[in-house]
LUMTOR-965141 format. One record per residue (C-alpha): x, z, y. Coordinates in steps of 0.1 Angstrom, whole numbers, plus 5000, padded with zeros to 4 digits. Layout:
// LUMTOR-965141
XZY
...
***
This chain:
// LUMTOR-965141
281131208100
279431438128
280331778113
280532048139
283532188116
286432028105
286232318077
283332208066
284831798065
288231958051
285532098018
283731768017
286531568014
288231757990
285831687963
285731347974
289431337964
289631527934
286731327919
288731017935
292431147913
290231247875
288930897876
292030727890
294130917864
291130857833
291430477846
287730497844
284530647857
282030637884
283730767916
282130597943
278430837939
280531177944
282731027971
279130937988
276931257974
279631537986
278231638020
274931708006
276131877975
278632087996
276132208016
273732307991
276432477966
277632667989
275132808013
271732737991
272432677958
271833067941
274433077909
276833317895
280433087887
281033417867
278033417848
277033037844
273533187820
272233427845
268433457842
267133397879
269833137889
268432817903
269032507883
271032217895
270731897877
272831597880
270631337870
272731037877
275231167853
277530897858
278831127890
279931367866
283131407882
280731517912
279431847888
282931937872
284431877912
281832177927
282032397890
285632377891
286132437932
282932737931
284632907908
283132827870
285332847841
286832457845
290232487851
292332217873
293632107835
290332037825
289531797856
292931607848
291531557816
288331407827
287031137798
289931237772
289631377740
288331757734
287831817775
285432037786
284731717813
283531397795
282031097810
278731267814
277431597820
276731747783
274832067777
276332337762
279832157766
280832227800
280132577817
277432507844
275832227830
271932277829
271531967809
272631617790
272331367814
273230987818
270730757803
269030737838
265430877846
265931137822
267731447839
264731367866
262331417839
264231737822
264431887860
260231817862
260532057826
262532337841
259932317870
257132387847
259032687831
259532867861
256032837870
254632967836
257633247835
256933347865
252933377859
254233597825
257033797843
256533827880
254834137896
254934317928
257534237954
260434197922
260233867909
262433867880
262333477876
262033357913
264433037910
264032687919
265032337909
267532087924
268631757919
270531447929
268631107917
270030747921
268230447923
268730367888
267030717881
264130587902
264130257886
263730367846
260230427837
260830797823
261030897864
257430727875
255430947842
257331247851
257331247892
253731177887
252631457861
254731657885
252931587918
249931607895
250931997889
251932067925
255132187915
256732307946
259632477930
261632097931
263531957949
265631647948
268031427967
267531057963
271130927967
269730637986
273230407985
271730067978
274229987951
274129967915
276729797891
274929447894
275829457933
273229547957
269629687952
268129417965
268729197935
266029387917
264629707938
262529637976
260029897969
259430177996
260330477975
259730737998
256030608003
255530567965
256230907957
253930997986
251430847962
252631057931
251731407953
255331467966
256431617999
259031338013
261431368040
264631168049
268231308059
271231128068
273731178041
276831208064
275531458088
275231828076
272931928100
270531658091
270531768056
269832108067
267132028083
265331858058
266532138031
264832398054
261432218059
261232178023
261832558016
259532638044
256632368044
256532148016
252532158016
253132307977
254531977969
257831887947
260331787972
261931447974
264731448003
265431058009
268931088018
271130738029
274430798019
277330528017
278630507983
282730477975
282930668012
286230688028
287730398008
288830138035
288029798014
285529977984
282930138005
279530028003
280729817972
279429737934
283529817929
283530177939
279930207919
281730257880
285330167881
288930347895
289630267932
292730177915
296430337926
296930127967
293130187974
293230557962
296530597991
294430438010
291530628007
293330968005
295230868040
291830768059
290131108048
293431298060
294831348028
298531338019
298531047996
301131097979
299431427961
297031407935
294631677924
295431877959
293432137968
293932258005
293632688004
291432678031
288832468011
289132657983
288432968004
285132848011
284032757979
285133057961
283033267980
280433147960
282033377930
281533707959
278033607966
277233497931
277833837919
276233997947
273333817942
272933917904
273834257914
270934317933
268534107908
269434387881
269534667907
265434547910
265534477872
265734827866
262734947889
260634677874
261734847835
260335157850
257235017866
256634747836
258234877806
256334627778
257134357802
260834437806
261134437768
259234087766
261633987790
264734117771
263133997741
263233627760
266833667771
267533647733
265633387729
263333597702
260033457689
258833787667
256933607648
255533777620
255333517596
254133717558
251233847584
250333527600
251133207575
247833107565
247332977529
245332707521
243032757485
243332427463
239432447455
239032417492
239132007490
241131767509
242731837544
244931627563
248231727572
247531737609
244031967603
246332187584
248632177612
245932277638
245032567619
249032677614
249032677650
245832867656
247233147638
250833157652
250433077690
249133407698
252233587684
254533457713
253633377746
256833127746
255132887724
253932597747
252032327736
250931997748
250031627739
250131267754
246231237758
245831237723
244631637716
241931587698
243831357674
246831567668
245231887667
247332037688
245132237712
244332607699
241232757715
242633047727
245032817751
244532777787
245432447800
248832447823
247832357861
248532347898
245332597898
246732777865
250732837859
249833077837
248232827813
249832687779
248832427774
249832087790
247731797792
250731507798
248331237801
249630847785
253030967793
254931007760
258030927776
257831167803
256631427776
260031417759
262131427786
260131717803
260031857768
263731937766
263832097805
261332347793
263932397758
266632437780
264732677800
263932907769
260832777761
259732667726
257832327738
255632157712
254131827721
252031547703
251431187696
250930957671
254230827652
254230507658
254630617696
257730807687
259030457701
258430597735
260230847731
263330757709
265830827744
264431207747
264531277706
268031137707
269231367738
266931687723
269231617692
272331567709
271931887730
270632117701
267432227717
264832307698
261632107704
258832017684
257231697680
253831687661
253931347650
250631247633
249030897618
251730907600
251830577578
249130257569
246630567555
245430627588
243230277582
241530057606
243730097635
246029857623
249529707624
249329817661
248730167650
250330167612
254030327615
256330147589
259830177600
259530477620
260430807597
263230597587
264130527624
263930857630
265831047604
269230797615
269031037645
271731347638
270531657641
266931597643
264731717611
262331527600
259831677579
257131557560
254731777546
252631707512
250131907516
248532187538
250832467527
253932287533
252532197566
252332577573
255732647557
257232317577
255932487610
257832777602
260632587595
260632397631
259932767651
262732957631
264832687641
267132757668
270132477671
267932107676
264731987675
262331887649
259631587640
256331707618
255231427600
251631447593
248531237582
245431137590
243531157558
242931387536
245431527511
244631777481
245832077484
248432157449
247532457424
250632667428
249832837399
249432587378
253132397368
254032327401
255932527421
255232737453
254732547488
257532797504
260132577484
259832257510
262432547530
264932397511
263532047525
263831877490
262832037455
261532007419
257631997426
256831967386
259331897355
261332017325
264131987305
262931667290
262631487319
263331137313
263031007349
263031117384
260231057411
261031097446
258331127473
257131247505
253831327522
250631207508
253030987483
253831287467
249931227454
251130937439
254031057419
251631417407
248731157393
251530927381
253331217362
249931307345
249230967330
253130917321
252731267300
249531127281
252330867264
255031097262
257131017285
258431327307
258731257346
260631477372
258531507404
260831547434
259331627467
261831507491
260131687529
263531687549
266331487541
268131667569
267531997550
268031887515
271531747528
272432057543
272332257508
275032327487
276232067462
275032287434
271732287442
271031897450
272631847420
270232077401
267431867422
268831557413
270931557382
273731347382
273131227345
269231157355
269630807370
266730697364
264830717400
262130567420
261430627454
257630637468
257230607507
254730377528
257430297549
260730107547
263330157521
266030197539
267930487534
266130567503
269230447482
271330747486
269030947464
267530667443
271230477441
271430097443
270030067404
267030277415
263530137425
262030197456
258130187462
258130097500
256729847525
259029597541
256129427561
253929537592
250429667576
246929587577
243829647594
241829787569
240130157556
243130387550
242530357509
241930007512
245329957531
247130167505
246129977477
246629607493
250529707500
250429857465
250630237468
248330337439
249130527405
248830217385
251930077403
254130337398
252930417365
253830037358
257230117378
258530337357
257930267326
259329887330
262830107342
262930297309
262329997293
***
């Protein structure tokens, strides 16, 4: 180590030892990437990093995002020693039950932690979000010399981070965008849990993301000054380029016989090495969890210059209410994370003598209607714009020549989408972005971490089943909404028609606590008479309801999307002989299940067990509504290349079928 201060080595190895006693005492964890990361973090939490301990949601703080989440006990070393609401109990709890410090950083779990991170390559990819934010905020917010949204984005990546795919479509969308607000420390240690990188990784990284559009320099991870001085020339000459600082740093440092290891990479040094360990950093090794006062000195005066730096932020605040007064209140109005949407005023309705629309046109016209009423609505697709129907007119598109744009072009990156998707959520954005379902696959990881973290994103999922025709099984989504609705805490909602597809929209924006999936066609659907005996569109709110019925109902049908056609055309014929069929438009599991017991039971009367399920997709799941004695219409096979109607009819979707269907269960 070539400090110039034993201070500063006293700090840097204290949270190489408390990270070294949570993970010795959890008998578990990764404590080798903090021992090896805690120059450079030290450094920049203390003397760049701008961040109030005191108030962890201040507005202009910069964003620090532990992207190899496995060095958690890195994040709740620095939150706990700056000064953040973690106390010394918490750390000793690290990985046990009801902790505020798990095994990896999760949002909204831990005070200080920006985001969920741990699957590798995607707190990267979330960072790459945030980056965007700022730079549309700013565009919206920022005028004259006060810049009420003037932060900036760091990060410490592993080589496993640079290894997952997510990383390569987000560093490059960012390098594409010039975002110069980034900046990120590539833990460059060599090790991963197989043993050394070289097994699998002998690419030049620093010369690839010179390719992507990124600013690269290289540091020396035990020497402060070197990190300085590449910190500094990426704050004062980055060529408006994200930032990637190619740091070497020795994991498991300080451990005599672990350093430099696979050991140290995600297992305790075990109880001799840690005394070993603690004794050759100057540590009295027979205490555990010891903070020296002088270190803690140090870092605590981050809480001092925390609040000073908020202080003076409002102390501009305050001139720039005066000077921008519409602005200020937008700005409030973002704090609070308020849309003002005025729906009875905006929510267009759809006239059944118009003819058929599909789902997704419906949706682009929803969209035309309600993007203008919040300039937090951001929207976006993976190349495929003109096919979702995502792109309203009025929308400029997001780039390095226009931050004030809002609309982002992500390119064949739906991966990247996701993950870059939840950084702009968790920077108060409400992100929207499209793709065909059956490309949900690509982003499974980001839906299950948008879920998992309760932010609210939007995914405009269209080609929705085999009705979207001659693209084929490729193309044909058949397991998918299934797949996607065994995600907690994701909605997944599937429109019938184009009202419902305006109400469903409503639904995903009023939504405040986790994302949600819009299920919508390709072809054309009719659009229901509400006045006739069906009942109004604004119902689907409730995610599952009685679409047509009476008292006399005999049996149920259960459907979703353009099925629901199916089981309206079915019910008619079934009438002509007498026999009364419930219709039940089933949109959102997730909601339905949410609703009081008295009402799903009105839906679906227990004494009504007679039910048949119609969805082109698998049956699985199906059985909780339809019960093991019910039928359910579905395809358990890939589908076919063929016109939509064509397709339909060859995997037996048609009126005829479930008209068969149910009257061979009554009989």
């Amino acid at each position: 180590m070539t400090n110039k201060n034993d201070l500063d080595t006293l700090c840097i190895n204290t949270i190489r030892t408390l990270s070294v006693d949570a993970v010795e005492k959890a008998t578990c964890g990764h404590p080798g990437m903090p021992m090896g990361t805690a120059p450079l973090s030290y450094l920049l939490w203390t003397r760049y990093l701008r961040h109030n301990p005191k108030n962890p949601q201040w507005l202009n703080r910069d964003r620090f995002v532990l992207s190899a989440g496995h060095g958690s006990m890195l994040l709740y070393s620095l939150l706990h020693l700056t000064g953040y609401d973690l106390s010394l109990e918490e750390i000793r709890q690290f990985r046990q039950l009801n902790s505020k410090t798990p095994g990896h950083p999760e949002y909204g779990h831990t005070p200080g932690v920006e985001t969920t991170t741990g699957p590798l390559g995607q707190g990267f990819g979330n960072g790459v979000g945030m980056a965007i934010a700022q730079k549309y905020l700013a565009s919206l917010f920022n005028r004259g010399d006060f810049k009420p949204l003037d932060y900036k984005i760091y990060g410490i990546v592993s080589d496993g981070d640079l290894m997952e795919g997510v990383q390569s479509e987000a560093a490059s969308l960012a390098g594409h965008l010039k975002l110069d607000n980034l900046i990120y420390f590539y833990d460059d240690n060599g090790i991963t849990i197989d043993g050394s990188t070289d097994l699998s990784f002998s690419e030049d990284v620093p010369k690839r993301f010179e390719g992507y559009g990124w600013n690269v320099v290289s540091a020396d991870g035990n020497d402060l000054d070197s990190i300085t001085q590449a910190l500094e020339s990426c704050l004062g000459n980055n060529g408006g380029k994200p930032s990637l600082i190619a740091t070497k740093t020795n994991i498991g440092y300080g451990s005599p016989n672990m350093q430099d290891t696979a050991g140290v990479h995600g297992a305790a040094l075990g109880e001799e090495e840690t005394r070993l360990t603690k004794k050759n950093l100057g540590f009295d090794p027979d205490k555990s969890f010891f903070i020296p006062d002088q270190a803690l000195e140090i870092f605590r005066e981050s809480v001092s210059r925390g609040r000073q730096l908020e202080k003076e932020w409002e102390d501009g605040l305050a001139a720039y209410k005066k000077d921008y007064p519409e602005l200020y209140e937008a700005l409030v109005g973002f704090q609070k994370g308020e849309l003002s949407i005025k729906w009875d005023e905006v929510l267009p309705e759809f006239a059944p003598d118009a003819g058929k629309m599909a789902t997704r046109q419906a949706s682009g016209k929803v969209l035309e209607k309600v993007v203008g009423e919040s300039p937090f609505i951001i929207g976006g697709s993976a190349d495929l714009t003109p096919s979702n129907n995502t792109l309203v007119k009025t929308l400029q598109d997001f780039s390095a020549d226009n931050y004030a744009g809002r609309y982002i072009r992500y390119g064949i990156r739906e991966h990247g989408m996701g993950s870059i998707m939840n950084g702009m959520a968790l920077s108060g954005l409400r992100p929207y972005g499209g793709t065909f379902l059956v490309f949900s696959d690509y982003m499974r990881p980001t839906l299950r971490l948008a879920a998992l973290m309760g932010v609210p994103v939007i995914y405009v999922f269209t080609h929705d089943s085999i009705g979207l025709g001659e693209d084929g099984p490729t193309h044909q989504p058949v397991e998918h909404i299934q797949s996607l609705r065994a995600i907690p805490n994701l909605n997944v909602i599937r429109p019938a028609d184009a009202n419902e597809t305006a109400y469903a929209w409503k639904m995903a924006l009023e939504r405040t606590d986790g994302p949600t999936a819009l299920i919508l066609t390709r072809q054309g659907l009719p659009i229901y008479d509400r006045s006739d005996d069906i009942v109004p569109a604004s119902e689907v709110s409730k995610g599952g309801y009685v679409m047509a019925g009476s008292d006399k109902d005999e049996l149920v049908l259960i459907a979703t999307g353009s099925e629901v056609q199916l089981a309206i055309d079915a019910r008619k014929k079934l009438l002509e002989d007498g026999i009364h069929v419930r219709v039940v438009n089933m949109a959102c599991h997730e909601v339905f299940d949410r609703q009081p017991a008295s009402y799903r039971e009105s839906v679906l009367p227990p004494d009504l067990a007679n039910r048949i399920s119609i969805e082109a997709g698998v049956a699985l799941g199906w059985q909780k509504y339809t019960g093991f004695k019910g039928v359910n219409i579905s395809i358990e096979q890939f589908g076919v290349s063929a016109p939509g109607g064509e397709a339909m009819k060859a995997l037996g979707f048609t009126v005829e079928r479930v008209v068969e269907e149910c009257k061979k269960m009554l009989a």
